[in-house]
FIZA-287444 format. One line per 8 residues: number of its first residue (from 1); their letters; for each residue x, z, y of N, C-alpha, C. Coordinates in pm, whole numbers. Example, Ala and Ser with C-alpha at 12.3 -4.5 7.8 and 13.67 -1.06 7.14 Angstrom:
<recs>
1> AS> 1319/780/-569/1230/780/-450/1320/780/-330  1285/708/-225/1367/714/-106/1290/787/3
</recs>
This chain:
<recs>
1> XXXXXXXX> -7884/-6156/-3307/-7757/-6229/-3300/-7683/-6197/-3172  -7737/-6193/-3067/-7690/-6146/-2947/-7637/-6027/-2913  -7719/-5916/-3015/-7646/-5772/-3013/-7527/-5765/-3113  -7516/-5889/-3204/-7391/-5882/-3269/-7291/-5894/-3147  -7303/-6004/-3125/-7186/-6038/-3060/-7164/-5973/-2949  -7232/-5922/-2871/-7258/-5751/-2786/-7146/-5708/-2831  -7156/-5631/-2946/-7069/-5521/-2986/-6942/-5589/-3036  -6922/-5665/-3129/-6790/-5753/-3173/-6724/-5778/-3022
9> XXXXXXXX> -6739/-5847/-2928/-6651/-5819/-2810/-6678/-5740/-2711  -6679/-5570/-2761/-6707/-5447/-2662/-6584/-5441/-2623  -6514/-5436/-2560/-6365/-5381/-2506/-6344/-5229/-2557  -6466/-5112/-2549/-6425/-4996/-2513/-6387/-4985/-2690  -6489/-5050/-2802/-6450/-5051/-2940/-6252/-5101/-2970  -6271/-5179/-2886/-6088/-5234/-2912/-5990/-5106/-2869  -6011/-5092/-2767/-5954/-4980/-2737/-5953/-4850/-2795  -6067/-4798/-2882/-6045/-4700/-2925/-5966/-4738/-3086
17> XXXXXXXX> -5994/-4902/-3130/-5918/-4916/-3255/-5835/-4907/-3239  -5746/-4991/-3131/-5580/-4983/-3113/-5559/-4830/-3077  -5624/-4725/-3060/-5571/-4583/-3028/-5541/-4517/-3209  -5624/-4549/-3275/-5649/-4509/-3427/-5548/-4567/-3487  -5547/-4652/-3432/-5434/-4759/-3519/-5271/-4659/-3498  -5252/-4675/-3341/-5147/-4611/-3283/-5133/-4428/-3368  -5218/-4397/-3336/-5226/-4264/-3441/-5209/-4236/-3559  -5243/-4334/-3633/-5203/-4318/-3801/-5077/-4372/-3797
25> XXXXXXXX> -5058/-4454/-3701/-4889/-4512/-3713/-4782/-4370/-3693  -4834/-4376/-3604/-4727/-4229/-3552/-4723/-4107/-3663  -4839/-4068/-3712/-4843/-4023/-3816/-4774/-4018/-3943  -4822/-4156/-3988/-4678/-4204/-4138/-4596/-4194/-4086  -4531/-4194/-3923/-4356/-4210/-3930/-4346/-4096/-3925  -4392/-4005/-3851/-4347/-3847/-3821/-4351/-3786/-3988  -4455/-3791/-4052/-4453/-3753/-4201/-4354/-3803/-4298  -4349/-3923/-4277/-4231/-3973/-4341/-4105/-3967/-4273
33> XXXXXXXX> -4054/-3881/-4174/-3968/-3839/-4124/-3946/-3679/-4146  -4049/-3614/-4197/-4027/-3479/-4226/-4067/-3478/-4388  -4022/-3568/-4442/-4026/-3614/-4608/-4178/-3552/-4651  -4284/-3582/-4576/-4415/-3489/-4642/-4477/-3673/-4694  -4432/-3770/-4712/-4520/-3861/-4724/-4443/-3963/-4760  -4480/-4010/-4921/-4389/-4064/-5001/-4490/-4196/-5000  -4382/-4311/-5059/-4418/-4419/-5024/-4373/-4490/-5177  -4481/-4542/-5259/-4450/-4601/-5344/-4385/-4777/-5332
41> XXXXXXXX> -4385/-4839/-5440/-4276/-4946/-5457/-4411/-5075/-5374  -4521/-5025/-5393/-4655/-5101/-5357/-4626/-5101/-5190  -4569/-4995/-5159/-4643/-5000/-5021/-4498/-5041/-4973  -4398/-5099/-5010/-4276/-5173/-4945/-4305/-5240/-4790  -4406/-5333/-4782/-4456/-5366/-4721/-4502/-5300/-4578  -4591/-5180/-4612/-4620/-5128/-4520/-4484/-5020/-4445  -4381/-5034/-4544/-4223/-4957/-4487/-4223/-5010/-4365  -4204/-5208/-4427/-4130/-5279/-4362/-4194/-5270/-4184
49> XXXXXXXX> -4341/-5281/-4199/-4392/-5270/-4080/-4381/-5154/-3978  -4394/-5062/-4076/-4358/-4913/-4013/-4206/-4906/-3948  -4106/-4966/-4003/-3995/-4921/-3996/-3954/-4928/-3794  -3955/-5046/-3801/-3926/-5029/-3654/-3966/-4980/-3546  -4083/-4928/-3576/-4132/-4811/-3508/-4044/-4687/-3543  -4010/-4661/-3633/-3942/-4509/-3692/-3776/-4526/-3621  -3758/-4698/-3626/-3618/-4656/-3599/-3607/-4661/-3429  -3718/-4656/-3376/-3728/-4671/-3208/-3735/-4522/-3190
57> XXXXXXXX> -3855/-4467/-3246/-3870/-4383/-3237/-3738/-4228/-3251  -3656/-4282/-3360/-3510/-4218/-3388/-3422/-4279/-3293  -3421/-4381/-3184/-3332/-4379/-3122/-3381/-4331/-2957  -3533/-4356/-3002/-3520/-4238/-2829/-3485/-4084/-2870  -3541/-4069/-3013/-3492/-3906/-3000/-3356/-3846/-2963  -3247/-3996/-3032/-3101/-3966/-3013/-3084/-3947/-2856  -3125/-4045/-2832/-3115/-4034/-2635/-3118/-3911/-2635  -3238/-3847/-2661/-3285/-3763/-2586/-3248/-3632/-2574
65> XXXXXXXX> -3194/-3614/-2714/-3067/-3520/-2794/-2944/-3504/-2666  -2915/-3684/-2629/-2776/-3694/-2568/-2770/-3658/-2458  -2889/-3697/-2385/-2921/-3621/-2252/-2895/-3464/-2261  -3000/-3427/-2326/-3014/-3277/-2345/-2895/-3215/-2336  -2779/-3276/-2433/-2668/-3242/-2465/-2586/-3253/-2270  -2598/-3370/-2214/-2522/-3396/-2112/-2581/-3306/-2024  -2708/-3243/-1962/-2755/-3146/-1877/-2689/-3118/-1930  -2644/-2988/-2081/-2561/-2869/-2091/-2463/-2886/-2068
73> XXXXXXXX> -2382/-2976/-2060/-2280/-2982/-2040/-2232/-2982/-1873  -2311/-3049/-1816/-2290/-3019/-1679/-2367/-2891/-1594  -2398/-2834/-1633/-2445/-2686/-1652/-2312/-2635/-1661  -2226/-2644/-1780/-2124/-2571/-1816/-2014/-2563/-1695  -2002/-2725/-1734/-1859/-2752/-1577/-1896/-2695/-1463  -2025/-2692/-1444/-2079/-2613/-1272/-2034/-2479/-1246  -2096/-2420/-1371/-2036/-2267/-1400/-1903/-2231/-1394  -1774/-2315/-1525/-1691/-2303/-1473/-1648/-2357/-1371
81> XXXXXXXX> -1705/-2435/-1285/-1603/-2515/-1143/-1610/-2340/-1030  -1758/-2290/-1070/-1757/-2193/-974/-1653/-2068/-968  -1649/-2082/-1159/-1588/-1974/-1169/-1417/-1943/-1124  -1378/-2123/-1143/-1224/-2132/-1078/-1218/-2126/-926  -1312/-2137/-886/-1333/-2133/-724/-1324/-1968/-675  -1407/-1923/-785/-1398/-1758/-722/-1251/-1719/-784  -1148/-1745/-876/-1041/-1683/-913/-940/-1800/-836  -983/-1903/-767/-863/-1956/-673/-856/-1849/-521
89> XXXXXXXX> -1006/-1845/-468/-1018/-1713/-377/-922/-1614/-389  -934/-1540/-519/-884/-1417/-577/-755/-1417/-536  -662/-1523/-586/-525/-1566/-644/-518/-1603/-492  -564/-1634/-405/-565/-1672/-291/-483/-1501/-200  -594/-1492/-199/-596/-1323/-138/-497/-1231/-199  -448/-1216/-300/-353/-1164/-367/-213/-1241/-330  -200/-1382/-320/-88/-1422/-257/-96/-1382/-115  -171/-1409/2/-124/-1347/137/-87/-1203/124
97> XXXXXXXX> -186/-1114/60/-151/-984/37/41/-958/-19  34/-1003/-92/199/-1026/-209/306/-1072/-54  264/-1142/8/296/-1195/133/331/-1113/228  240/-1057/239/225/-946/376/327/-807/330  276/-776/159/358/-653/152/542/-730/133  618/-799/117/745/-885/91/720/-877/237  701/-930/331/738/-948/521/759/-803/516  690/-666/475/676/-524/519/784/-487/471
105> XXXXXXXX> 845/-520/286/915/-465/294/1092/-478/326  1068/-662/383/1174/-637/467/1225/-648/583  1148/-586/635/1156/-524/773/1197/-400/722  1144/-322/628/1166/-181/651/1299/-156/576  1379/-281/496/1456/-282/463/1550/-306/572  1546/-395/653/1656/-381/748/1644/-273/865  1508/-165/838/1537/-48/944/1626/68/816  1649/82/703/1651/153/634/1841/54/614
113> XXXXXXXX> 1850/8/641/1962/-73/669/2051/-1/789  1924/12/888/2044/39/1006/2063/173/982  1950/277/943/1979/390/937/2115/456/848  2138/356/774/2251/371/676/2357/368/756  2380/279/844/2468/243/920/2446/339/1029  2377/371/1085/2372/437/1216/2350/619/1180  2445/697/1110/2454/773/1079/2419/864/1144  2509/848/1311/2503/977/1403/2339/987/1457
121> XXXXXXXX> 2249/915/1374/2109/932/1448/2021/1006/1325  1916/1050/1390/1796/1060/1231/1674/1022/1344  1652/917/1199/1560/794/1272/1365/833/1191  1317/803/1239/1125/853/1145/1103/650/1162  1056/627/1079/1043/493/1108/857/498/1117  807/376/1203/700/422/1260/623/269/1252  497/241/1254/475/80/1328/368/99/1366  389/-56/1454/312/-30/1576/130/-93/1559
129> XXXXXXXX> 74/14/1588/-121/-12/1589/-137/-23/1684  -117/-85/1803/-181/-107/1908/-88/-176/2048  -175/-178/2140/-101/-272/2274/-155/-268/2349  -142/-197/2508/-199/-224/2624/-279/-333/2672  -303/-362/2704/-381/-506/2718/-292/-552/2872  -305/-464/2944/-266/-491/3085/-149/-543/3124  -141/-652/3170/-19/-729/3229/122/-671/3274  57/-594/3351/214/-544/3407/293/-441/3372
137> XXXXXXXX> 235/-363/3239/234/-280/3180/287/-284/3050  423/-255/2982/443/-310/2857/425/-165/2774  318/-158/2733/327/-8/2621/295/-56/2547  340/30/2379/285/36/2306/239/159/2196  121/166/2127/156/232/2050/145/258/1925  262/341/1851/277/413/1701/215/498/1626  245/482/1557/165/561/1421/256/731/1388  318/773/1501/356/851/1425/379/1003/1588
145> XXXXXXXX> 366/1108/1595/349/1210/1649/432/1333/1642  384/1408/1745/468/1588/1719/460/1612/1632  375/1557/1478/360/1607/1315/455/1544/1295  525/1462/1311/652/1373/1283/785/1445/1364  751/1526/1431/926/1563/1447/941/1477/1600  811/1360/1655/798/1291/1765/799/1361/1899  907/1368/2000/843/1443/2157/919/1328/2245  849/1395/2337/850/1275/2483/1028/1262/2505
153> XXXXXXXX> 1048/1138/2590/1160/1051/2588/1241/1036/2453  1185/1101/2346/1314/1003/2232/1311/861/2258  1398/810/2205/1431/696/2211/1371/599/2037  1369/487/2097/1314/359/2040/1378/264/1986  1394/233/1857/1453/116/1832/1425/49/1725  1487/-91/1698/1494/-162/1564/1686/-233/1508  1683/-237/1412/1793/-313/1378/1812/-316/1497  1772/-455/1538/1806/-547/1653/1883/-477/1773
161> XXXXXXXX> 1786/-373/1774/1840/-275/1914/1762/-222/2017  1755/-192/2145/1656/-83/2179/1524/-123/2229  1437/-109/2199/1267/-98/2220/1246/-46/2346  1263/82/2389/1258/169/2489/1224/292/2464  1136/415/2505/1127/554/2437/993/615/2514  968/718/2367/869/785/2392/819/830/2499  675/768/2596/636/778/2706/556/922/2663  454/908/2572/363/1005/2584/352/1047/2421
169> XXXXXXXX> 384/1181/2394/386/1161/2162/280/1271/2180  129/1222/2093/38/1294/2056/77/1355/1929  -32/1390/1863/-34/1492/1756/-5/1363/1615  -39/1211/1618/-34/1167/1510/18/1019/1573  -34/1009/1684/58/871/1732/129/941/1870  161/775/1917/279/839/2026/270/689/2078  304/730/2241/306/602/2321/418/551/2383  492/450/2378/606/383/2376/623/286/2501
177> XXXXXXXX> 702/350/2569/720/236/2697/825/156/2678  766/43/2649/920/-77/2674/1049/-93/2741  1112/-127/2712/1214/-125/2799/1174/-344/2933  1105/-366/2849/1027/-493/2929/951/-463/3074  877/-278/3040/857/-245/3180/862/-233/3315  829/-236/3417/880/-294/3551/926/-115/3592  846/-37/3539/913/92/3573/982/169/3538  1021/96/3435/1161/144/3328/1319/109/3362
185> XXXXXXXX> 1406/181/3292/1535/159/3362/1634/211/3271  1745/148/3240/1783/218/3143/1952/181/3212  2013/259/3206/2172/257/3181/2278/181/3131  2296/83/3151/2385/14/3089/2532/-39/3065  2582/-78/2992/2746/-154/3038/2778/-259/2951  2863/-342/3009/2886/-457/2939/2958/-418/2799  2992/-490/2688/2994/-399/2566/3163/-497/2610  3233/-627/2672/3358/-671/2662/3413/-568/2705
193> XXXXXXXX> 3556/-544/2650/3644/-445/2636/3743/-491/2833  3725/-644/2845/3774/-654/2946/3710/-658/3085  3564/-619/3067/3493/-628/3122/3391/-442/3179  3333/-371/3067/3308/-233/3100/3226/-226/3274  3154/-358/3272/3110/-324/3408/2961/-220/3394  2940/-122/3462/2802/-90/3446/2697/-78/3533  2547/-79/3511/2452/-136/3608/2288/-79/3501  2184/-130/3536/2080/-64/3534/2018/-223/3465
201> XXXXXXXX> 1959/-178/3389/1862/-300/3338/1721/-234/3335  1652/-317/3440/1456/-300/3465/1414/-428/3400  1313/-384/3416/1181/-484/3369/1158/-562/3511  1130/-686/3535/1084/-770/3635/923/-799/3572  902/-799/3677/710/-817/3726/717/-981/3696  795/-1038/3766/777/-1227/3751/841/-1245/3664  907/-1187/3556/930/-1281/3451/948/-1116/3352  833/-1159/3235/842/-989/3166/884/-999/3052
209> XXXXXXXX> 956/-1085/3038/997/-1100/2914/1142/-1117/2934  1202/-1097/3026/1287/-1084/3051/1376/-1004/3168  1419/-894/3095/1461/-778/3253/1592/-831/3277  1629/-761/3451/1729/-791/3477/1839/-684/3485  1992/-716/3463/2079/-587/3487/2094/-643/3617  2079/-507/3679/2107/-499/3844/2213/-415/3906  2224/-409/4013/2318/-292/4102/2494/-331/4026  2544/-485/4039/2661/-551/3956/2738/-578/4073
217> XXXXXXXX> 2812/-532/4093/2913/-550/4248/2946/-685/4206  2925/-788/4331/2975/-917/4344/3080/-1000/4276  3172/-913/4313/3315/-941/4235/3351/-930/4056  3226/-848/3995/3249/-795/3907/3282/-866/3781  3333/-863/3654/3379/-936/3569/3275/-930/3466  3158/-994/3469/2996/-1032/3443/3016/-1165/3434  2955/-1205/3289/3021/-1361/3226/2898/-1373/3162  2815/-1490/3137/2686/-1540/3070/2751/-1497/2910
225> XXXXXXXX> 2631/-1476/2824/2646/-1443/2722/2742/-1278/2653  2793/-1235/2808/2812/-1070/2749/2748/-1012/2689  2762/-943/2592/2674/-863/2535/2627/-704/2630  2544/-675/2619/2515/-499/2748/2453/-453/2612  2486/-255/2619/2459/-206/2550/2449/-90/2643  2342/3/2582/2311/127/2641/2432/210/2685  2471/262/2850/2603/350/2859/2567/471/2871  2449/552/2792/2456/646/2788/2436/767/2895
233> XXXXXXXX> 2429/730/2994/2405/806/3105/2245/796/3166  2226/914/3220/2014/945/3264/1979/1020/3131  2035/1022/3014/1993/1164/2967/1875/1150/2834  1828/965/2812/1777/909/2726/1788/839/2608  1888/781/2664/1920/633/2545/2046/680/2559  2103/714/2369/2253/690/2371/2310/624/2367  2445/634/2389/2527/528/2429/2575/440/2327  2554/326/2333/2631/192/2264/2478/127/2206
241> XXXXXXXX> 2371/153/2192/2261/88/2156/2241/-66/2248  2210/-204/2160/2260/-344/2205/2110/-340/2255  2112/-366/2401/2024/-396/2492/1997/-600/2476  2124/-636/2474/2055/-784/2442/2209/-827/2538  2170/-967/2554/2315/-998/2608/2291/-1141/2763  2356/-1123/2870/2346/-1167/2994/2322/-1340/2940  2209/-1401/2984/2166/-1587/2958/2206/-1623/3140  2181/-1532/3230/2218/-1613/3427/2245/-1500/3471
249> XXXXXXXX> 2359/-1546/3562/2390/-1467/3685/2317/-1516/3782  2257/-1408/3871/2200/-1437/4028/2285/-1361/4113  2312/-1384/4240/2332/-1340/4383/2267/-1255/4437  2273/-1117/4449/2116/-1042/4532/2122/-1094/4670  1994/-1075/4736/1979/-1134/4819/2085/-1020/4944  2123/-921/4934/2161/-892/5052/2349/-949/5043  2384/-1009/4913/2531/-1070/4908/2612/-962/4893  2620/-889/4864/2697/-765/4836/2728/-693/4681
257> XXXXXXXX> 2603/-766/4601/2559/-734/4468/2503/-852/4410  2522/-844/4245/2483/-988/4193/2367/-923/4117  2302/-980/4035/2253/-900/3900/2212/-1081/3771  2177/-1000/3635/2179/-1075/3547/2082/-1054/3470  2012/-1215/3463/1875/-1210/3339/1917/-1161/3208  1877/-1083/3150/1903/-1008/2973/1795/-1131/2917  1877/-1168/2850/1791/-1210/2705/1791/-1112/2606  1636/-1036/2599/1661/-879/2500/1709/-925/2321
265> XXXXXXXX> 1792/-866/2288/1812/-874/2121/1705/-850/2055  1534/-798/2091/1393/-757/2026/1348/-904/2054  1316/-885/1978/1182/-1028/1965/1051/-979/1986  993/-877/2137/912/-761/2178/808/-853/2106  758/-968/2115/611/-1085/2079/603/-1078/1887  707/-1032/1841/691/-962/1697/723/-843/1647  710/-775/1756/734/-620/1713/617/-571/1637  636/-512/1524/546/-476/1388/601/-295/1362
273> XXXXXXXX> 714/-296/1336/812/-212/1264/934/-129/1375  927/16/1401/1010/69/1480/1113/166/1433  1161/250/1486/1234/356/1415/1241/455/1548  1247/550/1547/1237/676/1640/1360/761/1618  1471/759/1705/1532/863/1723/1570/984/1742  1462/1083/1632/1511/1251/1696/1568/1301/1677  1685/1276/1631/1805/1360/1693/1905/1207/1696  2002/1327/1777/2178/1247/1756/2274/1332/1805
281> XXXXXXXX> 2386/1288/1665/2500/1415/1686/2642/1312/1778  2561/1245/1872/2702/1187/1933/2683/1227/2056  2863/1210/2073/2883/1337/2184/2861/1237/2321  2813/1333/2419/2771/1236/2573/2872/1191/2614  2855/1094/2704/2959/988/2737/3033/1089/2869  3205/1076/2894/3189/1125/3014/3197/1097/3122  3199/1183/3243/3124/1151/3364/3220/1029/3400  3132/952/3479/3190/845/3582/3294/876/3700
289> XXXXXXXX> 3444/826/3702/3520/868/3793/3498/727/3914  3496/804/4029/3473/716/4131/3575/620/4114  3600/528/4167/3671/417/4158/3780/447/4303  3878/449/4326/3948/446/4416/3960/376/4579  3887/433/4671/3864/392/4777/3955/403/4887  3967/261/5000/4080/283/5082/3993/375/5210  4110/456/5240/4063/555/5367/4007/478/5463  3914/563/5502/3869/499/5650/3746/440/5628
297> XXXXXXXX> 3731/404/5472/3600/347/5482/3448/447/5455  3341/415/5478/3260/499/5459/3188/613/5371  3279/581/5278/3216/658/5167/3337/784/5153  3482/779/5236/3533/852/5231/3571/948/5328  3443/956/5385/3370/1071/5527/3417/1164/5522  3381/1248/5412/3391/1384/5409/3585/1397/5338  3622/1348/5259/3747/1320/5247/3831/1365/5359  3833/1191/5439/3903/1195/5506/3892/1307/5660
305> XXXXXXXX> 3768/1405/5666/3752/1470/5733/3820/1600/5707  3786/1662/5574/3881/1762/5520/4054/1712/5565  4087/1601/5504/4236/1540/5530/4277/1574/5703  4158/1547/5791/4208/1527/5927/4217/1695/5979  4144/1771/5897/4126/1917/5945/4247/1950/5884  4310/1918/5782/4436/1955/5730/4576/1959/5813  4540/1866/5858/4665/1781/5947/4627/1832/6103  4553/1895/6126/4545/1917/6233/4583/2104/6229
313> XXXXXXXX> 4558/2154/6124/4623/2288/6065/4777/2319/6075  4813/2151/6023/5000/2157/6024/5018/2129/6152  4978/2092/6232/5060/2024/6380/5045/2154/6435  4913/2249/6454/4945/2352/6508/4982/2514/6438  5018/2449/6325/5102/2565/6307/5237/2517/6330  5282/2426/6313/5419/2348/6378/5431/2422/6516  5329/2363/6633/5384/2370/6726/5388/2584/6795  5319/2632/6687/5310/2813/6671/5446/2808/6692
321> XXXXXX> 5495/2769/6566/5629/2821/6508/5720/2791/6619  5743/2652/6671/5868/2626/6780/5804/2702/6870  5734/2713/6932/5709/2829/7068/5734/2962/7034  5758/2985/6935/5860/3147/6888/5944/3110/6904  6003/3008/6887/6180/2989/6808/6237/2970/7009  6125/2898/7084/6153/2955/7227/6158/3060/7326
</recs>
């Protein structure tokens, strides 16, 4: 009697029934879910018990379907999110590019502009790869050489007006001294018709971005905002090219001479795009007539020395003649 009841409450026996149990359950539903296991009108009953297992069982599968379904789907969007990311890049880079060539081509439209206009020249248009590094030093240089028709001192320009000219022209580039230079110098005159004063525009060391016209007699008719343009004289820059136009008059220090800050017509801090002058069929400017000086003063030495040897020719041939006539 004791080994009955031993075994009637074994635990490990319960446990393996409820596993058997669980197994044939799972069984009829999976079978009767893949139609292998038919169920007569008798076993209604055992449907009824079965059923809610089958329909648990069909709604985790749906889950599980839905999941499945939602990984792929966000799988998908990942793929394409990447893929609009690499063709926003693309579309990216193709607009600065689209960008860059529209800025190129009009610039080269307004050098192809001036050349239209500026007939008496033949211009190589050139741009600029490079830049001195050094402070006091404004060079730059071009892309273009003695294979270009390029030799030393042509001259430099843009629309705007003059750059400065060929310092040093290799075989494929060429080196360009500013007219911003402190050792540069160029020829100039005021472009007012009532005005025609002329003077020298350098490069200043303390302020390089801005040269000054110098050697301007005191008195001279030099007005803020004149325009100065190249006068053609030193044998470089022809004449009438717009140097930029007078922003201050100064006083030189010895009071005898003024000179004037140029605000240049180049915007030198965006120079990209140049044009090179080798040739020009305009005729040289001509020479400078001294300006009319009163006798006696120093510059009319030799003048008034010839004049005094003259006059000293007539008195004694004067006084020849009356000492015959005695």
């Amino acid at each position: 009697m004791r080994n009955f009841t031993r075994k009637k409450n074994n635990p490990v026996r319960k446990i393996i029934a409820l596993i058997v149990v669980f197994v044939v359950v799972f069984c009829s539903i999976f079978l009767a879910s893949k139609g292998k296991l038919e169920f007569k009108i008798a076993d209604k009953a055992t449907m009824g018990v079965l059923s809610p297992f089958q329909n648990g069982f069909a709604w985790i599968g749906s889950k599980i379907i839905l999941l499945k379904d939602t990984v792929i789907e966000i799988q998908n969007l990942h793929e394409q999110n990447n893929q609009l990311r690499k063709e926003v890049e693309l579309l990216r880079a193709q607009n600065l590019t689209a960008s860059e060539f529209a800025a190129e081509n009009q610039r080269l439209r307004a050098l192809l502009g001036y050349k239209q206009v500026s007939t008496q020249f033949d211009l190589v248009a050139a741009s600029v790869v490079g830049r001195e590094a050094a402070t006091w030093s404004r060079v730059i240089l071009i892309n273009r050489g003695t294979i270009d028709g390029i030799a030393d001192n042509m001259t430099v320009v843009t629309e705007m007006g003059l750059v400065g000219h060929v310092l040093e022209a290799g075989v494929n580039t060429s080196k360009v001294q500013l007219m911003l230079d402190a050792r540069s110098s160029v020829g100039t005159i005021i472009q007012r018709p009532e005005s025609r004063v002329a003077g020298i525009v350098e490069g200043d060391m303390n302020n390089p971005n801005s040269p000054r016209m110098i050697n301007i007699p005191k008195d001279a008719d030099v007005q803020v905002n004149d325009i100065v343009v190249t006068s053609g004289f030193g044998g470089i820059y022809p004449k009438g090219i717009v140097v930029g136009k007078i922003k201050d008059i100064h006083n030189d220090e010895g009071g005898l001479l003024k000179y004037g800050i140029v605000e240049t017509s180049v915007n030198f801090e965006k120079l990209e795009d140049v044009a090179v002058i080798v040739a020009s069929r305009e005729a040289p400017p001509e020479p400078l007539k001294p300006p009319e000086q009163t006798p006696g003063t120093e510059t009319d030495l030799e003048q008034n020395a010839e004049q005094t040897q003259e006059e000293q020719r007539q008195e004694f041939s004067s006084d020849f003649a009356g000492g015959d006539e005695e």
